[in-house]
ROSETOR-916076 format. One record per residue (C-alpha): residue number from 1; residue in one letter; z, y, x. Coordinates in steps of 0.25 Angstrom, whole numbers, always signed. Example, Ala and Ser with C-alpha at 12.3 -4.5 7.8 and 13.67 -1.06 7.14 Angstrom:
<sites>
(site 1; a; (+31; -18; +49))
(site 2; s; (+29; -4; +55))
</sites>
This chain:
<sites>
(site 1; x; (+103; +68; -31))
(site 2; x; (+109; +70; -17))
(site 3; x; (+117; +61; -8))
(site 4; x; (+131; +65; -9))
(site 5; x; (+129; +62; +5))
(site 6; x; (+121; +75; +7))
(site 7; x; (+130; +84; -2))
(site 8; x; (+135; +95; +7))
(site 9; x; (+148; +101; +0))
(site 10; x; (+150; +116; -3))
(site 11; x; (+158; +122; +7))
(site 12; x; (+173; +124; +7))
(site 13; x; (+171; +139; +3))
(site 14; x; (+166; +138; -8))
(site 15; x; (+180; +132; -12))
(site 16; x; (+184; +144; -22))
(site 17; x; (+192; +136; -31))
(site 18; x; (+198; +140; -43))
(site 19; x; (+202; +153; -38))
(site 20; x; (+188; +158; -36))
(site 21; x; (+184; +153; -50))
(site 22; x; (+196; +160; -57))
(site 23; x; (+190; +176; -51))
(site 24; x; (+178; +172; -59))
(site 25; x; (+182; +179; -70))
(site 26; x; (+195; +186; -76))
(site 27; x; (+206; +179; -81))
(site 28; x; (+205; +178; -96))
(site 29; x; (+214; +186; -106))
(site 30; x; (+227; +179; -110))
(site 31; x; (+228; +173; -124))
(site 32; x; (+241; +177; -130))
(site 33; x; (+253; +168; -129))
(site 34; x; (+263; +174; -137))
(site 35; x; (+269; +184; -127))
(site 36; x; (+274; +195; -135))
(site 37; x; (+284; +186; -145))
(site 38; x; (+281; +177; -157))
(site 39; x; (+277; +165; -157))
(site 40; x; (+271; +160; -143))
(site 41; x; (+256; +156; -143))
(site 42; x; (+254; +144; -135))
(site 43; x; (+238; +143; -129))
(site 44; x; (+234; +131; -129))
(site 45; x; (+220; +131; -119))
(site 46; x; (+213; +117; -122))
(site 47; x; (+202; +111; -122))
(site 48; x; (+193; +110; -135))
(site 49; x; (+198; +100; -143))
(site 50; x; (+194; +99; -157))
(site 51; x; (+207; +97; -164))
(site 52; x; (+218; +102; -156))
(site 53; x; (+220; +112; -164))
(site 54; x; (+226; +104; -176))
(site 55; x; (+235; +98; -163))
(site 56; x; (+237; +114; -160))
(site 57; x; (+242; +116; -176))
(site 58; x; (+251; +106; -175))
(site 59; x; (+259; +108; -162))
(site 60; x; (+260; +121; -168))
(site 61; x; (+265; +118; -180))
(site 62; x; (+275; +110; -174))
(site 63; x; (+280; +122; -165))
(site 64; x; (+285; +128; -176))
(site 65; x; (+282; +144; -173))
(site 66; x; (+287; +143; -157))
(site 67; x; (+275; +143; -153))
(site 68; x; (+258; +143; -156))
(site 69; x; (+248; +135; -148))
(site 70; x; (+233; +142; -150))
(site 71; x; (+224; +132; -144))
(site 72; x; (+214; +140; -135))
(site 73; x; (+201; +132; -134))
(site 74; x; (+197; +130; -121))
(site 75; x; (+181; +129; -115))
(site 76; x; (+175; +113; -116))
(site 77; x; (+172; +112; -102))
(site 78; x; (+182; +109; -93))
(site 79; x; (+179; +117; -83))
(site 80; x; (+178; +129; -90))
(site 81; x; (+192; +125; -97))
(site 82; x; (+197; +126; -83))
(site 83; x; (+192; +140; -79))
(site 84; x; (+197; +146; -91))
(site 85; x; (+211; +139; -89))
(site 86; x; (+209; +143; -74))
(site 87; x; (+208; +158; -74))
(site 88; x; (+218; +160; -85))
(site 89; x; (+229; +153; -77))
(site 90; x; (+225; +158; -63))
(site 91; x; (+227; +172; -70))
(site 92; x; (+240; +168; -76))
(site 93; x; (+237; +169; -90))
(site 94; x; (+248; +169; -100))
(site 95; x; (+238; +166; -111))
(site 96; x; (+240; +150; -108))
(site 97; x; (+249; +141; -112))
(site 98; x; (+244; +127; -113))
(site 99; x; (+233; +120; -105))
(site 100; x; (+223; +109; -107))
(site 101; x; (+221; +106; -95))
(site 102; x; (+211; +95; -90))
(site 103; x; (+218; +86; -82))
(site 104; x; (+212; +88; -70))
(site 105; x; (+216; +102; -71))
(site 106; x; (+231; +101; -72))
(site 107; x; (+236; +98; -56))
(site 108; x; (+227; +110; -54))
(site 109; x; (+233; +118; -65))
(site 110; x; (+247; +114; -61))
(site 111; x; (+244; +116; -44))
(site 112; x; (+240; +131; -49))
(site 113; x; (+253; +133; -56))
(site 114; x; (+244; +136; -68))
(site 115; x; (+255; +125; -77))
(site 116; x; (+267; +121; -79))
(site 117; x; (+275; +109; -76))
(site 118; x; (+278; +99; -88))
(site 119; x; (+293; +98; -85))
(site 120; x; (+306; +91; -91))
(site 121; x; (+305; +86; -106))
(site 122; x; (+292; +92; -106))
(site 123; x; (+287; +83; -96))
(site 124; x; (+294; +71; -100))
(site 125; x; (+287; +72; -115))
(site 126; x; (+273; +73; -109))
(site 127; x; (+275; +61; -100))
(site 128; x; (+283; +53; -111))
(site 129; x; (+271; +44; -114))
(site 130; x; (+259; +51; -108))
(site 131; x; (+249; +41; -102))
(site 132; x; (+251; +41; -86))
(site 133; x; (+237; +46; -81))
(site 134; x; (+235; +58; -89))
(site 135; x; (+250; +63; -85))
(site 136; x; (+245; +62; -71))
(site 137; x; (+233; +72; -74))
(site 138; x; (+246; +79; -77))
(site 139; x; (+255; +81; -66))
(site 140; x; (+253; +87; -53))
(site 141; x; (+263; +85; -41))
(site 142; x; (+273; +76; -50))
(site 143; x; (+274; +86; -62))
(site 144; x; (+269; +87; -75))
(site 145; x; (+260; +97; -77))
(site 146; x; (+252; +92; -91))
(site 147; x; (+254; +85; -102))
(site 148; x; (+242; +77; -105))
(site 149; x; (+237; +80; -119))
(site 150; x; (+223; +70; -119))
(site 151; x; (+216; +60; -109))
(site 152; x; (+205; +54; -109))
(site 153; x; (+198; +41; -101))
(site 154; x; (+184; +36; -102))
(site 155; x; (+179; +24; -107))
(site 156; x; (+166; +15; -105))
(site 157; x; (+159; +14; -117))
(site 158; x; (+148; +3; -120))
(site 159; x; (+140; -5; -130))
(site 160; x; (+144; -17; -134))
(site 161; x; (+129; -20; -137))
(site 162; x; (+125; -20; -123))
(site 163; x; (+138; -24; -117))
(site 164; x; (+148; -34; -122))
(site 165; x; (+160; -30; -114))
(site 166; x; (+163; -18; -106))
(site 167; x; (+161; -20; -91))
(site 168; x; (+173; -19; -84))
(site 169; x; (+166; -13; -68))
(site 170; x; (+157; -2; -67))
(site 171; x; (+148; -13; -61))
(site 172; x; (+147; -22; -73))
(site 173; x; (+144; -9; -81))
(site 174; x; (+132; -6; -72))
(site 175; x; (+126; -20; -73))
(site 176; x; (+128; -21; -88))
(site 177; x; (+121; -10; -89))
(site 178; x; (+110; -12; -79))
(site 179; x; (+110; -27; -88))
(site 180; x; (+107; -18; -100))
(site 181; x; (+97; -10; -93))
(site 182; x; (+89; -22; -89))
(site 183; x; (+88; -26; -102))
(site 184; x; (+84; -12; -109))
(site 185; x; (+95; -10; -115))
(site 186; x; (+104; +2; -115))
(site 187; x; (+110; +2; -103))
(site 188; x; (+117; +16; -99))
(site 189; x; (+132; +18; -91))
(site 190; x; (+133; +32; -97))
(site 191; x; (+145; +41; -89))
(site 192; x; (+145; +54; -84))
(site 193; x; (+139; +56; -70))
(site 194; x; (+137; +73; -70))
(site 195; x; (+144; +82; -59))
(site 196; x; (+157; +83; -67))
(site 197; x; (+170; +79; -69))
(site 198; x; (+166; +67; -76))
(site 199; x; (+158; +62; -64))
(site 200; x; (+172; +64; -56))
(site 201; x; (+178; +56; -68))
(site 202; x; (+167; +46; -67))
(site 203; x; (+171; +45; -52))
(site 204; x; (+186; +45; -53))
(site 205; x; (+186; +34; -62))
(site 206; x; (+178; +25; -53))
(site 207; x; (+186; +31; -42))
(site 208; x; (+199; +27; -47))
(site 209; x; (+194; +12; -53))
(site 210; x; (+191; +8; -39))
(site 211; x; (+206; +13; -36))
(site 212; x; (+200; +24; -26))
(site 213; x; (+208; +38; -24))
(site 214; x; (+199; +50; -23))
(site 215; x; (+212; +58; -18))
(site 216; x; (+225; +54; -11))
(site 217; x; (+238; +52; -22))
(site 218; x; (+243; +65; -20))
(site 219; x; (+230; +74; -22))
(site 220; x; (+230; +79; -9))
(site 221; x; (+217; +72; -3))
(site 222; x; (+203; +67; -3))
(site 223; x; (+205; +51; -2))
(site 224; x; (+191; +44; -9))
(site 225; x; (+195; +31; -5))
(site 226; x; (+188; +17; -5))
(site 227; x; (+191; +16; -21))
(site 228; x; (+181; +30; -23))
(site 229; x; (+171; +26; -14))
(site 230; x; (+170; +13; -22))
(site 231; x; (+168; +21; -35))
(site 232; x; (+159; +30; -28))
(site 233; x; (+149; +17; -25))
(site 234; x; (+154; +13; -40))
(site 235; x; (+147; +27; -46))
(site 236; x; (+136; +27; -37))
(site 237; x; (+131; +14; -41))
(site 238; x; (+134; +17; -56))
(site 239; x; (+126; +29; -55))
(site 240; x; (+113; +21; -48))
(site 241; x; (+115; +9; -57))
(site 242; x; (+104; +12; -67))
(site 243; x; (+113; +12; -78))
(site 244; x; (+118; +26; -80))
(site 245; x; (+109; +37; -87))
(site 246; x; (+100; +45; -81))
(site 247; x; (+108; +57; -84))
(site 248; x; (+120; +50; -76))
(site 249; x; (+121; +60; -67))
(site 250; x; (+121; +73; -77))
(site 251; x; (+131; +65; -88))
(site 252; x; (+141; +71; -92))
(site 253; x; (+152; +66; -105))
(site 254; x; (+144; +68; -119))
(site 255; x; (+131; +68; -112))
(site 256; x; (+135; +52; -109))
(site 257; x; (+140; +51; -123))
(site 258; x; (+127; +55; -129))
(site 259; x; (+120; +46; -120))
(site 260; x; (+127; +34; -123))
(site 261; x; (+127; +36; -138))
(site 262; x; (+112; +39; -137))
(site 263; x; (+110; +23; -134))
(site 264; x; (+107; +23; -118))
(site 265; x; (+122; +17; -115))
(site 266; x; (+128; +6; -114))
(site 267; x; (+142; +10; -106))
(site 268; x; (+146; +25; -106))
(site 269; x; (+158; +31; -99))
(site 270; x; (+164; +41; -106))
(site 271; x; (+175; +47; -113))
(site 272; x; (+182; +44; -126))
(site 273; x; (+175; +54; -134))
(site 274; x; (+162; +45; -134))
(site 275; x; (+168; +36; -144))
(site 276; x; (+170; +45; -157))
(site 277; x; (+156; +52; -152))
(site 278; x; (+149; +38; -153))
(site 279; x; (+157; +35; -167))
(site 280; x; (+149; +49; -172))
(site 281; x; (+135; +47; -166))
(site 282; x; (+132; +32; -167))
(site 283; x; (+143; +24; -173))
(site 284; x; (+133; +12; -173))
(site 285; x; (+132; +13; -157))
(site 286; x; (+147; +16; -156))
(site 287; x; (+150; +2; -163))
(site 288; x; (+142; -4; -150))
(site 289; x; (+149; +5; -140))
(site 290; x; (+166; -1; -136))
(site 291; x; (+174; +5; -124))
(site 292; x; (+180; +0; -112))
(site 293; x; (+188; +5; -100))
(site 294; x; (+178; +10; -90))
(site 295; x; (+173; -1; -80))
(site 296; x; (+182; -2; -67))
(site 297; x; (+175; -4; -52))
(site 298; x; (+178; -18; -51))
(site 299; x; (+184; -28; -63))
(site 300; x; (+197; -30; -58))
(site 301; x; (+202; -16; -57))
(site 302; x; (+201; -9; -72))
(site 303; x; (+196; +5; -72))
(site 304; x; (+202; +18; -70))
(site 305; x; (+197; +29; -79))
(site 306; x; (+199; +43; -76))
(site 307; x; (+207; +52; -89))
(site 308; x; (+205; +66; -93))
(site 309; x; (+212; +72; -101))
(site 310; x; (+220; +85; -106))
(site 311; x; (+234; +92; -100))
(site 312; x; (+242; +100; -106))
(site 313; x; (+248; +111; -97))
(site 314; x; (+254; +123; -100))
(site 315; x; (+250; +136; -93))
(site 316; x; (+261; +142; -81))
(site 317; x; (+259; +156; -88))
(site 318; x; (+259; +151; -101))
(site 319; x; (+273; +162; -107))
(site 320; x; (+275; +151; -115))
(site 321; x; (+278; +138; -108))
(site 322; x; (+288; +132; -116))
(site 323; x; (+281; +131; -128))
(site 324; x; (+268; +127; -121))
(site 325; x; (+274; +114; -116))
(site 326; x; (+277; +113; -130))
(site 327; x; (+265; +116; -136))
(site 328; x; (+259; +106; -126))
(site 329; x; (+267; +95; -130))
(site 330; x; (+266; +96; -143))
(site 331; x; (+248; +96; -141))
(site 332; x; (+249; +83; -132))
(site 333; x; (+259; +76; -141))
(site 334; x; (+257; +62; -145))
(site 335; x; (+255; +66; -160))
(site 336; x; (+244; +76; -154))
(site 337; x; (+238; +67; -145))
(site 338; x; (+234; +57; -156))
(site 339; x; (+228; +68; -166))
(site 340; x; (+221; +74; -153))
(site 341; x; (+216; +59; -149))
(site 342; x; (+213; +55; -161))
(site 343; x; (+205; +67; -165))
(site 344; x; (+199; +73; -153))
(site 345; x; (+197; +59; -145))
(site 346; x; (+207; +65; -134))
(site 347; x; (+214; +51; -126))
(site 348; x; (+230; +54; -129))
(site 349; x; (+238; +56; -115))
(site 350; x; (+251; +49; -124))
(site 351; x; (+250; +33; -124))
(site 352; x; (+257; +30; -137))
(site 353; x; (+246; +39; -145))
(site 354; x; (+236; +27; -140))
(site 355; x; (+244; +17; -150))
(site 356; x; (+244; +27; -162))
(site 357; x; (+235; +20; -173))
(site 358; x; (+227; +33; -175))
(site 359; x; (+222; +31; -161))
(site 360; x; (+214; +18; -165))
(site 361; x; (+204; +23; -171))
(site 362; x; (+201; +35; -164))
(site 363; x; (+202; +28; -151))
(site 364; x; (+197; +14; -153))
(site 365; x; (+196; +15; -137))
(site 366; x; (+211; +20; -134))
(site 367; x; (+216; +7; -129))
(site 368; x; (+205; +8; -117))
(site 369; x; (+207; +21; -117))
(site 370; x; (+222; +19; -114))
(site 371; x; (+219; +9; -105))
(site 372; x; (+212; +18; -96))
(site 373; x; (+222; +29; -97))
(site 374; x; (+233; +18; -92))
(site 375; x; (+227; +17; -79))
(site 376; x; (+218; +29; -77))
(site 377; x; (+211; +36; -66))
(site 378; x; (+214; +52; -65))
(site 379; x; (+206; +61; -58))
(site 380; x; (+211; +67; -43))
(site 381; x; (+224; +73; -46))
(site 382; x; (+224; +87; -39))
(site 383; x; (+224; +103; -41))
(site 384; x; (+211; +101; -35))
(site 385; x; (+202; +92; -45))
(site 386; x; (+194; +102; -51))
(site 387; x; (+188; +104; -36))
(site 388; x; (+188; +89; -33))
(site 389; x; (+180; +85; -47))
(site 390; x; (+170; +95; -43))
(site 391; x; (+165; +89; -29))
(site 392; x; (+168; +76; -34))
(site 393; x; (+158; +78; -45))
(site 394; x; (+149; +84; -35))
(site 395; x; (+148; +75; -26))
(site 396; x; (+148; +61; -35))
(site 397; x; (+134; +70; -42))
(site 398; x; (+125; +61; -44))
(site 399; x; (+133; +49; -44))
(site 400; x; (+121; +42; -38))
(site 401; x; (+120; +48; -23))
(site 402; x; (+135; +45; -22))
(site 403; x; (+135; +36; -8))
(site 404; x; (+150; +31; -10))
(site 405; x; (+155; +34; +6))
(site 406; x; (+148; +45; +8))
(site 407; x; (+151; +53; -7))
(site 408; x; (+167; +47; -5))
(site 409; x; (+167; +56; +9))
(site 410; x; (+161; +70; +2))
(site 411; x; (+171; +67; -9))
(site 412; x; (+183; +66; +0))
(site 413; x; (+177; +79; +7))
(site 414; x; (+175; +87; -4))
(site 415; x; (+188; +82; -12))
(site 416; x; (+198; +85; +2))
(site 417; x; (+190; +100; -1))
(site 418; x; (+193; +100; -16))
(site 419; x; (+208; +98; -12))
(site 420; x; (+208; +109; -2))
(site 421; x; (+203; +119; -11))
(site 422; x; (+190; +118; -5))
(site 423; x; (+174; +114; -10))
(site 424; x; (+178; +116; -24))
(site 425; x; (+163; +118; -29))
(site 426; x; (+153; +108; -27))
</sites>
């Protein structure tokens, strides 16, 4: 472990964004989209997604012959799901029509010129009903650029064995389980503390319940105010508590999952998909386990937790844009939504879906769940996120040597070289 303090960032020229990584290899070879008459192939690059298919079949029922979406399976990391998007739209490949995008990805996407804008009737039926926070992972300088498909929020999970009520501050949840630990009981906050995204996402959320601002309203600037300092102290202290696991630091998502369904946790942050998981490996300890909004800084102010999710975009060189923003629509509508919710545990971006019956009893949760995405935290707004996560998450690794002044300095430094194009590598 190293004092951030001492860190020594890389310097700016090693800044070879996205350009240099697109010369690494050759663009790939376009799939077909129809070109040459008939009836137009719409590709569909997504993420897996174990039965989007059967939402795939129907939409294209439901075109009627004017069009075919072949749904191309994209890589399971996310990382590697952009380098592929990446290289084949830097090299103006016609072989893409519609994008699952992150939504982290989607002002970068739309700053490149790599989408198109969502405009006129379009627009106004993606908008009609969508949940505010993930249409703002959407837009970029006031126009639509996605239409959000899935989100997502995490939750605090605990067991009602060890703790009658849910803590409502980060504080509370520490001593609760430091109360546990002293009397030999399980006693583990499990979250994901690894050099990632979900450390940033960790971080965010703190960041954004103490009501700080990492960067400035338009984007454009470095801020780290008062509120992240305070959620920088907040991690730290979480993180040299005693209560997390001795694997805090290497955590990553199903890693924590296992853990805490392995008996060692009391309180576990993490996604959704922990609940059906817990249903199939343990339905004894699942009957112990409830779920809460995740504890806020102080207990006045409720929490803001910070959403992923999906984007629809379609491609700027796809030949068919007409009937890819169809094709879109038709994937992410509420009908869709439900049957993608309720059978691949993906958070719908579409209110009234919430109030359908069917969403009871796959999402026992959802009404937490849409109380989060009510007021939720998003992650920095800006073509230049994927930079910004990457320092970020370097320099809050290991949460431990954070020193909250000192750590808020090397992050507005690093972050005010993120937005210049420069430092983009750890």
């Amino acid at each position: 472990m190293t004092d951030p303090a001492r860190r020594r960032r890389r310097p700016a020229a090693r800044a070879v964004v996205a350009a240099a990584a697109l010369t690494l290899v050759a663009p790939l070879a376009a799939c077909g989209s129809g070109g040459d008459g008939g009836t137009p192939t719409i590709n569909l690059y997504y993420p897996p997604e174990q039965n989007l298919q059967k939402v795939v079949d129907d939409c294209n029922t439901q075109a009627q012959g004017r069009y075919r979406i072949a749904y191309r399976v994209l890589p399971r990391q996310a990382d590697d799901q952009r380098v592929q998007l990446v290289r084949r739209l830097a090299a103006g490949d016609t072989g893409m029509d519609v994008l699952g995008l992150d939504v982290t990805w989607t002002q970068e996407f739309a700053s490149a010129d790599w989408i198109r804008e969502w405009t006129g009737p379009d627009r106004a039926e993606v908008e009609e009903g969508t949940l505010a926070g993930p249409l703002d992972t959407a837009r970029y300088r006031d126009k639509l650029y996605g239409a959000p498909k899935n989100t997502n929020v995490q939750l605090l999970w605990y067991r009602t064995d060890l703790v009658p009520e849910a803590p409502k501050t980060w504080d509370d949840m520490i001593r609760q389980a430091q109360d546990l630990k002293a009397q030999g009981k399980p006693y583990q906050v499990l979250t994901m503390g690894a050099q990632y995204e979900g450390l940033v996402v960790l971080y965010n959320t703190l960041a954004e319940s103490a009501g700080g601002r990492i960067l400035s309203d338009d984007g454009k600037q470095a801020v780290m105010d008062a509120g992240t300092v305070t959620a920088l102290d907040q991690l730290r202290r979480f993180a040299t508590s005693g209560v997390t696991s001795p694997s805090f630091s290497n955590a990553t998502e199903d890693p924590v999952r296992l853990e805490f369904q392995s008996g060692n946790g009391a309180f576990q942050v993490n996604w959704p998909f922990v609940y059906p998981a817990l249903q199939e490996a343990d339905p004894e300890l699942a009957k112990k386990v409830k779920w809460a909004r995740i504890p806020g800084i102080d207990a006045d102010t409720p929490s803001k937790v910070t959403i992923g999710g999906v984007n629809l975009a379609v491609s700027a060189y796809s030949r068919h844009p007409a009937e890819s923003f169809e094709a879109a629509k038709c994937l992410r509508n509420a009908r869709n939504q439900k049957f993608s919710a309720v059978n691949d545990g993906v958070p719908p971006t579409i209110e009234r879906v919430y109030d359908d019956p069917e969403m009871t009893e796959a999402y026992p949760m959802k009404e937490t769940i849409l109380e989060e995405l009510k007021e939720p935290a998003t992650r920095p707004l800006t073509p230049a996120y994927q930079s910004i996560s990457t320092v970020m998450s370097a320099i809050l690794s290991p949460p431990s040597a954070i020193r909250p002044e000192r750590t808020a300095d090397e992050l507005r430094d690093a972050i005010a070289d993120a937005l210049e194009s420069k430092g983009v590598l750890p």
